[in-house]
C-alpha angles and dihedrals in degrees: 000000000000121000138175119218106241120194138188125199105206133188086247106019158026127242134184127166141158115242129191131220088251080055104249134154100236093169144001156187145159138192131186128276120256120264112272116221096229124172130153109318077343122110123154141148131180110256092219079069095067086049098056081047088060090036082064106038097047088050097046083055094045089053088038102057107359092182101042091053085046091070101049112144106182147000122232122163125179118191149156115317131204082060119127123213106182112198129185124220098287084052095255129146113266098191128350110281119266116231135222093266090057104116105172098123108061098104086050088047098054086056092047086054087056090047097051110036097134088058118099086222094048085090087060104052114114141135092291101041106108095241095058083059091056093045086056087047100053090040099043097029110029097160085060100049091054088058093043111126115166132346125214145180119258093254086046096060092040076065093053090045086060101045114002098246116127107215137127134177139273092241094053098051097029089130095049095043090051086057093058086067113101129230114194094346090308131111141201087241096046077064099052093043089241138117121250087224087081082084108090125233106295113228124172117258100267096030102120100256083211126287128289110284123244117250100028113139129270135331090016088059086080099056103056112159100017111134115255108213118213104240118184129224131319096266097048091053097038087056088043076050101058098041095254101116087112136092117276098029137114131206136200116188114181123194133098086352137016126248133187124170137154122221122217130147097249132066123252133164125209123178117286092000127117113242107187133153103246094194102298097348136090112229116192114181132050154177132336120194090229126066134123093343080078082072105055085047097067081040100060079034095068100040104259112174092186136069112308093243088055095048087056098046084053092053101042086055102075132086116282129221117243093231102082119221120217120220127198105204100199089120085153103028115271129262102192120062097007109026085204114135085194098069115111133195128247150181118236130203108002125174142184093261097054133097165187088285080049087048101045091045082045097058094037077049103053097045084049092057087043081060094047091053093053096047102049091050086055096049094042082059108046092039089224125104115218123224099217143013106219098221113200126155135076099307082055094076084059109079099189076057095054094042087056095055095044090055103037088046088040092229150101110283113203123178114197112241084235099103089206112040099171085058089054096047085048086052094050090050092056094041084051089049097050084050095250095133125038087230143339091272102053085045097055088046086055092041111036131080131176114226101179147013130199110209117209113258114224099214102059090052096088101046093043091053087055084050100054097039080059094046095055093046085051089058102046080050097047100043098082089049091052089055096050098046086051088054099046089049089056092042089091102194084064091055097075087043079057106040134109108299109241117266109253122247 
């Protein structure tokens, strides 16, 4: 039996699994994300430490099933995107990458927007648009901005890693790519002070990167010369995943964060969503820095000692008061539809009698109305309604979850019966690259199955459209406060007046 070993960088672990062409999981593991050096608008993590992550995986998998590894035909690996890795010219790390959630730059954002206003891509420049990063670079680090040879994606530089080939795809660094355009003779980059050669060689998703290298460390000793795909991020491949990569469909992929996005074959643009050409078709949507992490949060809040899953189930088992709560799930500020690191999260209308069950259905609730919002700005856009959301990721496996969002969004939820969509996008990228399949569509007709679908259900709709005109009053209300406490927790002369009282003697 042939495989391909399909991987998935997440924001909180680490999957690898063999796949064969029928689309089974022959074999698994996972292991946890790397600690993420977070601190304020500050997140980094060291992107050795993803490698080690695959290091382990892939060899779990090779003592785990030796004959199954052995027949590994292809690489393929998918992971978080708006992540920099800045390398320098013998491929080494300069600084530790900085995450999606790094939002250092807004204040340097907000200036590149200024400087740029004639540039199509000056509107999308925020704290989390790649070129904000390098602007921090070259103003902050100067001495590392002048060795700055080329920035990737995680999954790009696990590539590397692999063959030392630097590339990445145009879906990844759309928004990169979109800053090396000139307007009037002028660049993103020529903003910034940086050449636009610090972009890697661009392939198509399933274009080879180049082949394993010969001496890595175990287990990859054992696949010289077996092709390494070039994927592309987590989203693309989930939806790839979940057989929506085709016009007319909408996703919904909830883990660490939370993504929404509708397909069509033409381009539109709607405020705060993403509109990028995914390969001959048109995506508009994108990510939110909140999903189903929301979700453990409440979790380690009220004390769970279990999984989280079982923690929620627990919660959302009790009996509910009939005063509803509003959550507003922005716990790390928010990218689409807001793009506002600043934006906080809240609980709205508590009283004496509520409780944990009030607490868990406001928090499945409020990331339900942040999907509404993005999907009615998206269909609104495109001037097409979609039938169905394809719904994959961790919150998928909860069906009080699935129902939520069916009746908040008013429309069919299915999940796909594959647990980890993204693995098996990743695994549809390798076998179409082996030429197994004649596309990615026909692959996804041949690999994905859908093993449930949440109707609807008439009678919430009117409550829930109370609740959600409510809840988009609370965050036009709540914006400006969020602001203000941010800035009163980097003001550091406030921070001694707010700290823990001393213990008394």
């Amino acid at each position: 039996m042939n495989v391909v070993l399909a991987c998935d960088l997440g924001g909180s672990s680490f999957r690898a699994a063999l796949i064969d062409d029928r689309g089974t999981t022959q074999a698994e593991h996972a292991v946890p994300g790397p600690a993420l050096n977070d601190r304020l608008d500050r997140s980094e993590v060291a992107a050795q430490a993803w490698w080690a992550q695959l290091l382990e995986a892939a060899g779990k998998l090779a003592e785990q099933a030796p004959e199954l590894f052995a027949s590994v035909r292809g690489i393929a690996i998918c992971g978080v995107t708006r992540t920099q890795v800045f390398l320098d010219r013998d491929g080494k790390e300069l600084r530790p990458a900085m995450t999606w959630k790094d939002a250092r730059s807004d204040g340097i954002a907000a200036r590149l927007r200024e400087a740029l206003t004639d540039h199509p891509e000056a509107v999308r420049i925020n704290a989390f648009h790649p070129l904000a990063r390098l602007a921090w670079l070259a103003e902050n680090e100067p001495e590392n901005a002048r060795a700055l040879v080329s920035v990737l994606e995680p999954k790009d530089y696990l590539n590397f890693c692999l063959t030392g080939r630097r590339a990445s795809d145009p879906v990844s660094l759309a928004r990169l790519i979109a800053c090396a355009d000139s307007v009037d003779g002028r660049s993103g980059f020529d903003a910034v002070g940086l050449p636009p050669g610090v972009i890697p060689t661009i392939l198509e998703p399933i274009e080879i990167v180049a082949f394993v290298q010969a001496g890595l460390p175990a287990p990859f000793d054992r696949l010289a010369g077996i092709p390494v795909f070039c994927g592309c991020n987590d989203t693309w491949a989930a939806v790839a995943g979940l057989g929506a990569l085709r016009p007319g469909y909408a996703y919904n992929i909830s883990g660490t964060t939370e993504v929404l996005g509708v397909l069509g074959p033409d381009q539109a643009e709607a405020e705060g969503l993403i509109s990028v050409d995914w390969r001959g078709l048109w995506h508009l949507g994108g990510p939110s820095q909140n999903g189903a992490d929301t979700a453990a949060w409440l979790a380690g809040l009220l004390g769970g000692a279990s999984h989280v899953g079982e923690t929620i189930d627990g919660l959302l088992a009790g009996r509910r008061h009939p005063q509803p709560l509003l959550f507003l799930p922005y716990l790390q500020g928010e990218r689409v539809p807001y793009w506002d690191p600043n934006l906080r999260g809240a609980f709205i209308g508590l009283g004496r009698r509520h409780g944990p069950t009030d607490l868990a259905y406001a928090v499945l609730e409020g990331v339900a109305c942040q999907n509404r919002l993005v999907l009615e700005r998206a269909e609104g856009a495109l001037g097409n309604r979609v039938d169905e959301i394809r719904f994959g990721g961790g919150a998928a496996a909860n069906p009080v979850w699935a129902q939520v969002k069916a009746d908040i969004c008013g429309r069919p939820i299915a999940v796909g019966a594959a647990r980890e969509p993204g693995l098996l996008g990743a695994a549809i990228i390798a076998w179409t690259g082996l030429g197994r399949f004649a596309s990615l569509e026909a692959a996804q007709d041949a690999l994905v199955t859908i093993s449930r679908r949440y109707e609807p259900d008439p009678a919430r709709r009117p409550a829930y459209n109370a609740l959600y005109a409510l809840y988009r009053q609370s965050e036009a209300a709540l914006a400006p406060i969020s602001a203000d406490l941010v800035a009163l927790a980097q003001d550091t002369a406030a921070l001694p007046g707010l700290a823990n009282p001393a213990s008394p003697t």
